[in-house]
N, CA and C of each residue as an Amber inpcrd file, in Angstrom:
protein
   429
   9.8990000 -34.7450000  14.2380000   8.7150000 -34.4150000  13.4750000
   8.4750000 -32.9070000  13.5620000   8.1030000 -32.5850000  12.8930000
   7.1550000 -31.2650000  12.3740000   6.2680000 -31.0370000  11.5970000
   5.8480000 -29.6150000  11.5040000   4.9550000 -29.3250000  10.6570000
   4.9420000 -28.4370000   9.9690000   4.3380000 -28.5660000   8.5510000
   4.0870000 -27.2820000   7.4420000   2.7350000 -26.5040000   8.2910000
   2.3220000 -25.2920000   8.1050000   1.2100000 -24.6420000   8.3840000
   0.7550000 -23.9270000   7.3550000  -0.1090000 -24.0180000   6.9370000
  -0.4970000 -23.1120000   5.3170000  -1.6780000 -22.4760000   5.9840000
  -1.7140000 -21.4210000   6.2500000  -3.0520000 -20.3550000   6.6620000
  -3.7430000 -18.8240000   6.0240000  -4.7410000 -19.1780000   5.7270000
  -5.3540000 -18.4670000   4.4790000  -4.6340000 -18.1950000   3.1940000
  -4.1750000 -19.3490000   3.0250000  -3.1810000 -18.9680000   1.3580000
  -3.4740000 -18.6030000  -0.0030000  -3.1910000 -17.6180000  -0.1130000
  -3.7910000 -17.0360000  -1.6930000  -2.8200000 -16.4690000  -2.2240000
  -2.8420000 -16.7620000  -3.9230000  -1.5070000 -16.7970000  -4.4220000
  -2.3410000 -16.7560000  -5.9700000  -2.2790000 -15.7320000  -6.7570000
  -2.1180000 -15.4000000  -7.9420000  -1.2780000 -14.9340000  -9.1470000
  -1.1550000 -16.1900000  -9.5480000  -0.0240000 -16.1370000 -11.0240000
   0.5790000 -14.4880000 -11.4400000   1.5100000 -14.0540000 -12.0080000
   1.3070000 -12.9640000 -12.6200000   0.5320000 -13.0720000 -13.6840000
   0.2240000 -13.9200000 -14.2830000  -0.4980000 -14.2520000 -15.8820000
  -2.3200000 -14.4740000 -15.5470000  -1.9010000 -14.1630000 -14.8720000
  -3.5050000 -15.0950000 -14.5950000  -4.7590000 -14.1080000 -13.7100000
  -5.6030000 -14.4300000 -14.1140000  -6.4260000 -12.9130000 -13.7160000
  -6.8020000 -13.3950000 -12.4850000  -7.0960000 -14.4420000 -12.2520000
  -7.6270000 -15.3970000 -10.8150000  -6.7910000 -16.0900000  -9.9440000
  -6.8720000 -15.8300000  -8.7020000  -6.2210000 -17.0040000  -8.0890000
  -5.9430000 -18.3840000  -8.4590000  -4.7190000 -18.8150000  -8.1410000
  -4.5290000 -20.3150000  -8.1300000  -4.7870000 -20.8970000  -6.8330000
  -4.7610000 -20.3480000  -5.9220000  -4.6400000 -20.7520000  -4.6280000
  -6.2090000 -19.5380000  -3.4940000  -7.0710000 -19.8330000  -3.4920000
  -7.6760000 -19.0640000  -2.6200000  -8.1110000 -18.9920000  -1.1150000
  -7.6200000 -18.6430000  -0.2400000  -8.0180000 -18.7430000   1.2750000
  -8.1230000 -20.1580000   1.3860000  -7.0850000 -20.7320000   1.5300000
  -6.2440000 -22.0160000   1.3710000  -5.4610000 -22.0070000   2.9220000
  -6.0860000 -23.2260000   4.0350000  -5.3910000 -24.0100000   5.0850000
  -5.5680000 -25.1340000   4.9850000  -4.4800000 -25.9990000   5.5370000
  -3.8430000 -27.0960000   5.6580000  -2.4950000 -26.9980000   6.4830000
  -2.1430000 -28.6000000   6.9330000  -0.9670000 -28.4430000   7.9690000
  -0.9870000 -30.0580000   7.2820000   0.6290000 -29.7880000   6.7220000
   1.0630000 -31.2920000   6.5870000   2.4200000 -31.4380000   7.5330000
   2.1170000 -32.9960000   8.2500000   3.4210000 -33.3110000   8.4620000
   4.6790000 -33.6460000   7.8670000   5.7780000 -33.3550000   8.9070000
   7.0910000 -33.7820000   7.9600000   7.6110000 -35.0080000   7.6630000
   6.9120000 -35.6910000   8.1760000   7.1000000 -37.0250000   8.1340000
   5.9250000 -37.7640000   6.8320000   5.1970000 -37.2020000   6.6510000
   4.7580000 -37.4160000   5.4890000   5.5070000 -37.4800000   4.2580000
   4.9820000 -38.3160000   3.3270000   5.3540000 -38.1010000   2.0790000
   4.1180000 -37.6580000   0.7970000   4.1070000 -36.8500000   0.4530000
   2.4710000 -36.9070000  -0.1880000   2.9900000 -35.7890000  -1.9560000
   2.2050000 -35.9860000  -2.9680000   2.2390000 -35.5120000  -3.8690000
   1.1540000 -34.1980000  -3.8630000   1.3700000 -33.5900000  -5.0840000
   0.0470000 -32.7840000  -5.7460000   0.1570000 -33.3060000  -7.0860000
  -1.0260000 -33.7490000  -7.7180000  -1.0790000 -34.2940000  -8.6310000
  -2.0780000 -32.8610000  -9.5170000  -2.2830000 -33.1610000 -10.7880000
  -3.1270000 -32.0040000 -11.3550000  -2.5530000 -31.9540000 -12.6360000
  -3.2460000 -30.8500000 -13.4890000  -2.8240000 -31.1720000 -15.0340000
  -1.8070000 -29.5280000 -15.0390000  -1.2220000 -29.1670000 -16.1100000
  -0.2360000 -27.9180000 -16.3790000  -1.1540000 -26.8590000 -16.2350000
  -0.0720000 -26.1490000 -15.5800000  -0.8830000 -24.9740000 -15.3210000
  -1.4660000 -24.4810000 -14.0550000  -1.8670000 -25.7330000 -13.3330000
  -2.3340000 -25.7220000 -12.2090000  -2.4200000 -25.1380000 -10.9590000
  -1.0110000 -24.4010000 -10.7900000   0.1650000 -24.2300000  -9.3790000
   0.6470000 -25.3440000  -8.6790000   1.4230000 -26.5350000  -8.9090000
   1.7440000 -27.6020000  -7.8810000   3.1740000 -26.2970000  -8.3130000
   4.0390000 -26.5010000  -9.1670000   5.6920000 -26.2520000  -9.0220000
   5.2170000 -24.4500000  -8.3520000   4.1040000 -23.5790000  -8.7590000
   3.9420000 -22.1720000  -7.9710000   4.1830000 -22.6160000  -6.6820000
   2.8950000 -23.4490000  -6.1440000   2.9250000 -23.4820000  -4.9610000
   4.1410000 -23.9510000  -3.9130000   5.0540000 -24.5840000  -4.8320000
   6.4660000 -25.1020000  -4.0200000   7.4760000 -24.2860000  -4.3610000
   7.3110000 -23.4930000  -5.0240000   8.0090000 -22.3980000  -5.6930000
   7.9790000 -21.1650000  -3.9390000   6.1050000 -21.0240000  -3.7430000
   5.7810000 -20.0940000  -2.4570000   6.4770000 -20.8350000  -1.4310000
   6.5150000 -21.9380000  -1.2620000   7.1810000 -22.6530000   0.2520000
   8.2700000 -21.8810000   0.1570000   9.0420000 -22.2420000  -1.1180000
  10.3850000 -21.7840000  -0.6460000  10.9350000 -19.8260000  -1.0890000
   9.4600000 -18.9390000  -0.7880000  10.2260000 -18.1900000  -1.1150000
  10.1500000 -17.2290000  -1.9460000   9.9080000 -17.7350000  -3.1140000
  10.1920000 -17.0930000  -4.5040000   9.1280000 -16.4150000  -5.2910000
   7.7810000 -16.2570000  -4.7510000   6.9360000 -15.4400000  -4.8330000
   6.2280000 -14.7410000  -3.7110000   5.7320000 -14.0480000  -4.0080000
   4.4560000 -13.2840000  -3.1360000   3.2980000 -13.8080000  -2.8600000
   2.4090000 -13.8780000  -2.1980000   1.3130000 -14.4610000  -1.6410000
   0.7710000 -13.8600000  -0.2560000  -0.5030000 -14.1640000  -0.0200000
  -0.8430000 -13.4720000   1.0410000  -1.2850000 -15.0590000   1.8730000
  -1.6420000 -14.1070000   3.2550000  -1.7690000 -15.6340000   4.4320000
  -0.5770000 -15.8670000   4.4110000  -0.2740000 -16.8430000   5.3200000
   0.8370000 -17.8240000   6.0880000   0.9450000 -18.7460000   5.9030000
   2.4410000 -18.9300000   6.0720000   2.9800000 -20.5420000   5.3330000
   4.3740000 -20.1310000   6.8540000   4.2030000 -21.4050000   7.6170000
   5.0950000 -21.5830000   8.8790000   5.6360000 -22.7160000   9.1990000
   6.6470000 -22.8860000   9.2080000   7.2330000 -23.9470000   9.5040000
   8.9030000 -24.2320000  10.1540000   9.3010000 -24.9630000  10.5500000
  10.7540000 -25.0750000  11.2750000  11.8080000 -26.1020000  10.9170000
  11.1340000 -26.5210000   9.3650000  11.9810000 -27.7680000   9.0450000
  12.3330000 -27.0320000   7.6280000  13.4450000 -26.7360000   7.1750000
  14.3940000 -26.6210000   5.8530000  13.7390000 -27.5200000   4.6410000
  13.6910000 -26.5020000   3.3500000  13.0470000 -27.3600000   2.1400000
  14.1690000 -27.3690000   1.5050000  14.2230000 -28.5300000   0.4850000
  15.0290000 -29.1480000  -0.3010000  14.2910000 -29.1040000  -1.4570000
  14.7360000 -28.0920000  -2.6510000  14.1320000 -27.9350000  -3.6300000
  14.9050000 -28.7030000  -5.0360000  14.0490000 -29.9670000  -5.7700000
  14.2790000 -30.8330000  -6.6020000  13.7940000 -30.5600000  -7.8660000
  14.1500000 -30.3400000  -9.2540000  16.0680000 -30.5170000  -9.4160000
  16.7280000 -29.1050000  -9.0780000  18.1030000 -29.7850000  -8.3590000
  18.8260000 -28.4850000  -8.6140000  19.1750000 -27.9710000  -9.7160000
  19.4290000 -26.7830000  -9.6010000  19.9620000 -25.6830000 -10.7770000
  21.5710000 -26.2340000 -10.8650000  22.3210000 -26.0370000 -11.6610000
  23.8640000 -26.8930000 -11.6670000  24.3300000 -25.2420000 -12.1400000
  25.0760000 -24.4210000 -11.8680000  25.2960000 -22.9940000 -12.1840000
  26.5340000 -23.3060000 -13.5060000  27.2430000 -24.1740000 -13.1870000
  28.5560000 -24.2520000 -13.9780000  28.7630000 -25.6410000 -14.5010000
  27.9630000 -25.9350000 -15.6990000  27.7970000 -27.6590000 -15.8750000
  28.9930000 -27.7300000 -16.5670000  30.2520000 -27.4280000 -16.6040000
  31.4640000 -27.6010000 -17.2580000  32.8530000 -28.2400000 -16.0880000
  31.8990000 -28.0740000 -14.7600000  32.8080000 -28.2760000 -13.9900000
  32.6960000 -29.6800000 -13.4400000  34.0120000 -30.2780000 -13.3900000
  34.0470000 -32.0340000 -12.8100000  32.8480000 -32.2650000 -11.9020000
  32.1240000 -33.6420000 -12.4170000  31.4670000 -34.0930000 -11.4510000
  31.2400000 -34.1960000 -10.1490000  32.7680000 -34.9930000  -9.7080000
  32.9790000 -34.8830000  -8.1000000  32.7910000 -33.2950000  -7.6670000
  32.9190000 -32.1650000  -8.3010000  33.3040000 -30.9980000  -7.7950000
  32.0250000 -30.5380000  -7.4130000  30.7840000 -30.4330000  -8.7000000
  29.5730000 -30.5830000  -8.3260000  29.0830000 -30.9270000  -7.0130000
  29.2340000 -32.2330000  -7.1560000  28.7310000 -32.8300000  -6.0730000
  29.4130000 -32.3770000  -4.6060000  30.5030000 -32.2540000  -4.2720000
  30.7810000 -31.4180000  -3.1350000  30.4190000 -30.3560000  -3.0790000
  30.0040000 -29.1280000  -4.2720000  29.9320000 -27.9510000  -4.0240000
  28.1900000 -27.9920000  -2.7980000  27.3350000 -29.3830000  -3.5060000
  26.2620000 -29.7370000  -2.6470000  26.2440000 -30.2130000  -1.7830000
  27.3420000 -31.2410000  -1.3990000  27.4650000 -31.9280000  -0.2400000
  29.0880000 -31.7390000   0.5510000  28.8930000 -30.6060000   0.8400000
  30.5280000 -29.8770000   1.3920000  31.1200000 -30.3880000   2.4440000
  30.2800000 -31.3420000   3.4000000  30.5390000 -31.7640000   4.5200000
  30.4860000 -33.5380000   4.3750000  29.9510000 -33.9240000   3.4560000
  30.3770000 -35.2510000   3.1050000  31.8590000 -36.1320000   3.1290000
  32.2250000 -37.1060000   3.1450000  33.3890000 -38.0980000   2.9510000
  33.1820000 -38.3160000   1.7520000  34.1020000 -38.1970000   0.6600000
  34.4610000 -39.3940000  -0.5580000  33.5090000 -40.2650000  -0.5200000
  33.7160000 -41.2460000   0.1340000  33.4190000 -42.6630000   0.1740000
  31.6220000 -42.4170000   0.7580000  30.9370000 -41.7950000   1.2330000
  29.8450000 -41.8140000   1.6090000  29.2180000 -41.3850000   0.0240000
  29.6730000 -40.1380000  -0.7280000  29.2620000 -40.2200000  -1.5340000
  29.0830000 -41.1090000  -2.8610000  30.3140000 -41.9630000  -2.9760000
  30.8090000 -42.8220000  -3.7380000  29.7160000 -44.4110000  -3.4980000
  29.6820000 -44.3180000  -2.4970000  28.0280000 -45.5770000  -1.9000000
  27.3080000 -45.1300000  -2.6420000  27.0180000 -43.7370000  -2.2090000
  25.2560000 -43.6390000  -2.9340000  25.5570000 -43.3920000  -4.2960000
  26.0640000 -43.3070000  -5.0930000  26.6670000 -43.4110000  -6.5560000
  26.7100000 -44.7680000  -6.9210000  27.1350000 -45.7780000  -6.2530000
  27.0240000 -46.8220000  -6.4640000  25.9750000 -47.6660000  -6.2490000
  25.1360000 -47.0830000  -5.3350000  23.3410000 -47.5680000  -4.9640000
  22.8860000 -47.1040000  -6.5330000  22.9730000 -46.2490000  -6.6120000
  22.3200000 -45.7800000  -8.4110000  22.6590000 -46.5860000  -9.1650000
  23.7600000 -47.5040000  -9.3450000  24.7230000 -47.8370000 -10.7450000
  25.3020000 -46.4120000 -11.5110000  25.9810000 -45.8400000 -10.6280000
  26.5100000 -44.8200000 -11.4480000  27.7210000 -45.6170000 -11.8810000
  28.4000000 -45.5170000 -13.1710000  29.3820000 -45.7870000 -13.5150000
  30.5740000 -44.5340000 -12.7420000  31.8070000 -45.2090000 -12.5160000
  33.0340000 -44.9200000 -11.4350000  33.0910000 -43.7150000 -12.6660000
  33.2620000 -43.8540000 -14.0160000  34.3150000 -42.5240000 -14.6260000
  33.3810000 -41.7220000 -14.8610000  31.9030000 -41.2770000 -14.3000000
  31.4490000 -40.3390000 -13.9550000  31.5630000 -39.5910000 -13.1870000
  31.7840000 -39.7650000 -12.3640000  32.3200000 -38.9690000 -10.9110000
  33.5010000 -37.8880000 -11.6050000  34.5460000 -38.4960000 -12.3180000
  35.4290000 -37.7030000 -12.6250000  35.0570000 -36.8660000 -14.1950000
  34.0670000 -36.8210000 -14.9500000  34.0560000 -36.2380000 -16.3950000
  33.4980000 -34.8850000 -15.8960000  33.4680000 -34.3440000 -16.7080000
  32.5960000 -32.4400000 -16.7160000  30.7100000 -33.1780000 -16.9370000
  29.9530000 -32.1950000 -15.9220000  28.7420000 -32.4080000 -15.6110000
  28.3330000 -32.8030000 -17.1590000  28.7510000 -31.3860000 -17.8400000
  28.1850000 -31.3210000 -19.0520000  28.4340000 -32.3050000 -20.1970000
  28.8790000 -33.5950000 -19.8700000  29.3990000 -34.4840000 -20.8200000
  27.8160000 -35.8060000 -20.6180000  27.7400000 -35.9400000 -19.6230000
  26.8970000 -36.6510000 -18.9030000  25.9200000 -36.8740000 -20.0070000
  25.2560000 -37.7060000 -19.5500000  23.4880000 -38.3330000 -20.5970000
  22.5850000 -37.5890000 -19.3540000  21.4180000 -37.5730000 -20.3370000
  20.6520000 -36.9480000 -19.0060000  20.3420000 -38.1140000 -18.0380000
  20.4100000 -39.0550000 -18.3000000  20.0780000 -40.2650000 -16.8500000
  21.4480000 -40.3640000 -15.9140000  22.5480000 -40.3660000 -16.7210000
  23.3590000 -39.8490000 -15.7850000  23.1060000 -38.4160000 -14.8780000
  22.7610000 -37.5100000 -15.5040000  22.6450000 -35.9420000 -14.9760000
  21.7890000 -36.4010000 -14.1660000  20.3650000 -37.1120000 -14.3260000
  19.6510000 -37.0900000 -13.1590000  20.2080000 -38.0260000 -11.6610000
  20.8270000 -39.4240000 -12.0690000  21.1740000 -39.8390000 -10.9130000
  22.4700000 -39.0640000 -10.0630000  23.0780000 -38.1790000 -10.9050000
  23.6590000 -36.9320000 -10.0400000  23.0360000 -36.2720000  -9.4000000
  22.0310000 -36.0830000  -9.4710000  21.3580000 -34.6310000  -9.3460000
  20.4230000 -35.8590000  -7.5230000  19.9240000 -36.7670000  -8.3760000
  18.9640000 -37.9680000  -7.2290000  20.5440000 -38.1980000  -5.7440000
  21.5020000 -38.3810000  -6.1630000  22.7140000 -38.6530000  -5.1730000
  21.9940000 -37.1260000  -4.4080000  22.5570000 -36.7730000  -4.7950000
  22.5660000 -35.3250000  -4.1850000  21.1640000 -35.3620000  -3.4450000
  20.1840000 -35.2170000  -3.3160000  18.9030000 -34.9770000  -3.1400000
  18.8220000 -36.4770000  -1.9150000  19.1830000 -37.3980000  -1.8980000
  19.0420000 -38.4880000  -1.3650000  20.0030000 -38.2760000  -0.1880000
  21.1380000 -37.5710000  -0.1090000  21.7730000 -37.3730000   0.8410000
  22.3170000 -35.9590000   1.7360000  21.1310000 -35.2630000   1.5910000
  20.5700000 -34.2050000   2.0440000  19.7630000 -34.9120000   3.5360000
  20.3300000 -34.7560000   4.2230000  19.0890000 -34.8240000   5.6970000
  18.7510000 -33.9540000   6.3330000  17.5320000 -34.0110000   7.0520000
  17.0640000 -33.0160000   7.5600000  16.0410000 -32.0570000   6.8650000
  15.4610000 -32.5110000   6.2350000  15.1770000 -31.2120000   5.0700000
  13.7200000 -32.0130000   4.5670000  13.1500000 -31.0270000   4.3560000
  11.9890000 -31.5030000   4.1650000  11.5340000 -31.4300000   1.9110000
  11.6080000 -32.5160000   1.7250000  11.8380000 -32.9130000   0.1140000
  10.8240000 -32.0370000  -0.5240000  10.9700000 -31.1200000  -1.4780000
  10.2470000 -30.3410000  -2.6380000  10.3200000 -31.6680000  -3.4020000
   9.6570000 -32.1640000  -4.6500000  10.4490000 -32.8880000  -5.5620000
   9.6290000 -32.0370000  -6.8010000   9.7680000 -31.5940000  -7.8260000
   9.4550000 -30.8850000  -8.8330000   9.6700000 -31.9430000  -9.9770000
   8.7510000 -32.6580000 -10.4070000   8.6680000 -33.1010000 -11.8690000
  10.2370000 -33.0340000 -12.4770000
């Protein structure tokens, strides 16, 4: 177990004349599972955007457990499936991945086509394999 620490968090859009986030604490556990719900616009994807990083903000955000940010970006969707998927799971077996492909109903001659051939429900249960067999890591999930 662990913990997130969010202490005095304030975080304003570039677009936006006001904070999204103002002198903002909270501490969630990692063992939690919990959403942000809210309408567009809001900051839920900003604010998981700040966990991991990718903006500026003032106050503290502390923690000792690795985020897993959902969906991945695919850099080269032309390249074989299986290849994909190892480039994410480099330390995996074949066959471990080939289970959780088959927990989905992925069809077998996916694994072998170019990402970019895929349906998007295929693309996503690629993308869900991947994300499902990540441990250790504490789950972003982004819409």
């Amino acid at each position: 177990m662990s913990h997130i620490t969010i202490h005095n968090f304030t975080f304003t859009h570039e677009m936006a004349s006001e904070p999204l986030f103002n002198h903002v604490s909270f501490q969630i556990d990692s063992d939690w599972k919990l959403g942000f719900i809210g309408r567009n616009g809001r900051g839920k994807t900003s604010f998981l955007e700040c966990l991991m990083e990718k903006h500026d903000y003032s106050g503290s955000i502390s923690h000792t457990i690795e985020f897993e940010y959902f969906p991945y970006e695919i850099e080269n969707k032309d390249k074989n499936t299986k290849h994909i998927l190892h480039d994410h799971l480099n330390r995996l077996d074949d066959w471990i991945i080939e289970r959780e492909l088959n927990l989905l109903e992925v069809n077998e001659s996916v694994y072998n086509r170019s990402f970019s051939t895929l349906s998007d429900g295929e693309k996503t249960k690629i993308l869900l394999a991947i994300l499902f067999l990540k441990e250790n890591k504490f789950l972003l999930i982004d819409e």
